[in-house]
N, C-alpha and C positions, 0 to 999 in steps of 0.2 A: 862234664861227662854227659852224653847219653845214653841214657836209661830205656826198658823197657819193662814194665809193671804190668801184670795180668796178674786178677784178684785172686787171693788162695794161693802164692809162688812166691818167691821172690823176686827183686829186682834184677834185672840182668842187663849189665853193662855192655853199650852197643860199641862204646866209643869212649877214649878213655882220653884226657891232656887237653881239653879244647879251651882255647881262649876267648872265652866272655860266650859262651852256646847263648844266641838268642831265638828267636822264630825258629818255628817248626812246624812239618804237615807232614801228611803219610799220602804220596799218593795212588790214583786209582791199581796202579798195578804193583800196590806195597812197600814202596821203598821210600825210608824216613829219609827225607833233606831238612836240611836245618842251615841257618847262620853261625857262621864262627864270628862274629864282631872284631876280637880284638887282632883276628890274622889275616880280617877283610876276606873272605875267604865265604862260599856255598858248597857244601859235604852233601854226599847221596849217601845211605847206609841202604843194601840191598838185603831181601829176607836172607839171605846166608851168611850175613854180617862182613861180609864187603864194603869197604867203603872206597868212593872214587869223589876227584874235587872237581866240580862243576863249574866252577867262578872262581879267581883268586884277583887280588889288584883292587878289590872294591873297598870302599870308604865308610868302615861303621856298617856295616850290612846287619838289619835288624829284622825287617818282616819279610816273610815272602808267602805268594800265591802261586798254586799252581796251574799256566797259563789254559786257555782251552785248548790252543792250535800246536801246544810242545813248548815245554823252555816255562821259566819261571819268571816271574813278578817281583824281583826283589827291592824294598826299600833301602837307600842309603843313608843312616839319618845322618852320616859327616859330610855327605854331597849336594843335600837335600835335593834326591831327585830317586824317580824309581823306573828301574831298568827291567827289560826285558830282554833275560838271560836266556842263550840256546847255546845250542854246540857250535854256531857260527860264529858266538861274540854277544854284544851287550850295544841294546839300542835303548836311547832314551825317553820313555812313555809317559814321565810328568818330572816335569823341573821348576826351579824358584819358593818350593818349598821348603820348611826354616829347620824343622827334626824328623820326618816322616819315621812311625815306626810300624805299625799293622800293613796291612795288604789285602784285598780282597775282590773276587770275581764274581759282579753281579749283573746277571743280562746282557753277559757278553762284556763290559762293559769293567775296568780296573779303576777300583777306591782305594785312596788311603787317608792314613790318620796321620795328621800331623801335630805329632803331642809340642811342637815349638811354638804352634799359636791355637792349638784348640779346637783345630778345625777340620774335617772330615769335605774331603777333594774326590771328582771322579775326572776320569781323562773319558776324551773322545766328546765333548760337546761338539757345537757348532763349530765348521772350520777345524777340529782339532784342539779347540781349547779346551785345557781346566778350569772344572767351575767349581766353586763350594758348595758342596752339600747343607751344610750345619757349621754353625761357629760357634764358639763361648762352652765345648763341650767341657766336661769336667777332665781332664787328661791335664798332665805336664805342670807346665809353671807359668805360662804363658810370657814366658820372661821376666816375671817379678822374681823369681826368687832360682839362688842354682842349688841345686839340691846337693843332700852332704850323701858322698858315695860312701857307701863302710865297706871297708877289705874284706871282710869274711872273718871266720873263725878256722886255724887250721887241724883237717881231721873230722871237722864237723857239719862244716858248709863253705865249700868255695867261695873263693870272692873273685875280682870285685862284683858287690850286690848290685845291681845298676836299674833304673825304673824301665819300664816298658810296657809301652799300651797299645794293645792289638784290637781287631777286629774280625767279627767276623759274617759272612754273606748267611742272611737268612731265608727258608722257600720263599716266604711270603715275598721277596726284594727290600724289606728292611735289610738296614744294618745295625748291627749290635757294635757296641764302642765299647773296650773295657776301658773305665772311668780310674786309670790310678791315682788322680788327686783326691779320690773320695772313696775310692775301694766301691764302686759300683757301675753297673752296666746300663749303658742306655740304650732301647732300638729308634732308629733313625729312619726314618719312611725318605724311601727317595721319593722325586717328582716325575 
């Protein structure tokens, strides 16, 4: 499901049957988009609780940013690459990485987190190249170990429960890494 929780009210169900809801942002002009992971799929929910599909055909779609120029930033961590999604289609803005799952827009400039080797990526170097930010972050498994997914509980909490570590752009131009191997956040100074 998604949800919308304002303090004092109750919850109120935006969106109801989704498989595997990961990433999510509200953007400038209010409208929740999120990831569906297990139907490959990017959902808009507009403030009148419309909701229209933006992306379908994608591979594990887990983080997304909302681009500056229109169209979203979304990670694929089954493709290992993160695309930039518009109404024309889907162009590729960093490839050859192992689980990408955060996304974030800073100085112009698209980061992400790749919880498959620990290491935090921004696109648009020199030439076009990706460069790493930060390695050995606390995130993922770094392939030692594959994590036990657990179904859920039915009635109580959805499943499948699945890990996921995002990020996010801060004023200063750090970056915050949420650290799921350790349940903590790192900020990451670009260069």
């Amino acid at each position: 499901q998604c949800a919308r929780y304002r303090p004092g009210g109750e919850a109120e169900i935006l969106l109801d049957g989704l498989d595997r809801a990961m990433g999510v942002t509200v953007t400038g002009h209010g409208e929740i988009v999120l990831c569906e992971a297990g139907a490959g799929r990017v959902i808009a929910i507009r403030a009148d609780g419309q909701a229209r599909t933006l992306a379908t055909g994608l591979d594990r779609p887990t983080g997304l940013a909302e681009a500056p120029g229109g169209g979203f930033f979304v990670s694929e961590a089954g493709a290992g690459r993160v695309l930039h999604v518009t109404g024309d289609g889907a162009a590729t803005v960093m490839s050859g990485l192992i689980e990408p799952h955060g996304v974030a827009v800073s100085a112009g400039r698209v980061v992400a987190l790749d919880r498959g080797d620990g290491a935090l990526h921004r696109a648009g170097g020199k030439d076009g190249a990706t460069e790493v930010l930060a390695s050995g972050l606390p995130c993922g498994t770094h392939g030692e170990l594959r994590p036990n997914i657990l179904p859920g509980i039915k009635d109580l909490m959805p499943g499948p429960l699945l890990p996921f570590a995002d990020i996010a752009a801060l004023p200063d131009g750090r970056i915050a890494v949420g650290g799921d191997a350790q349940g903590s956040i790192v900020a990451v100074r670009q260069p």
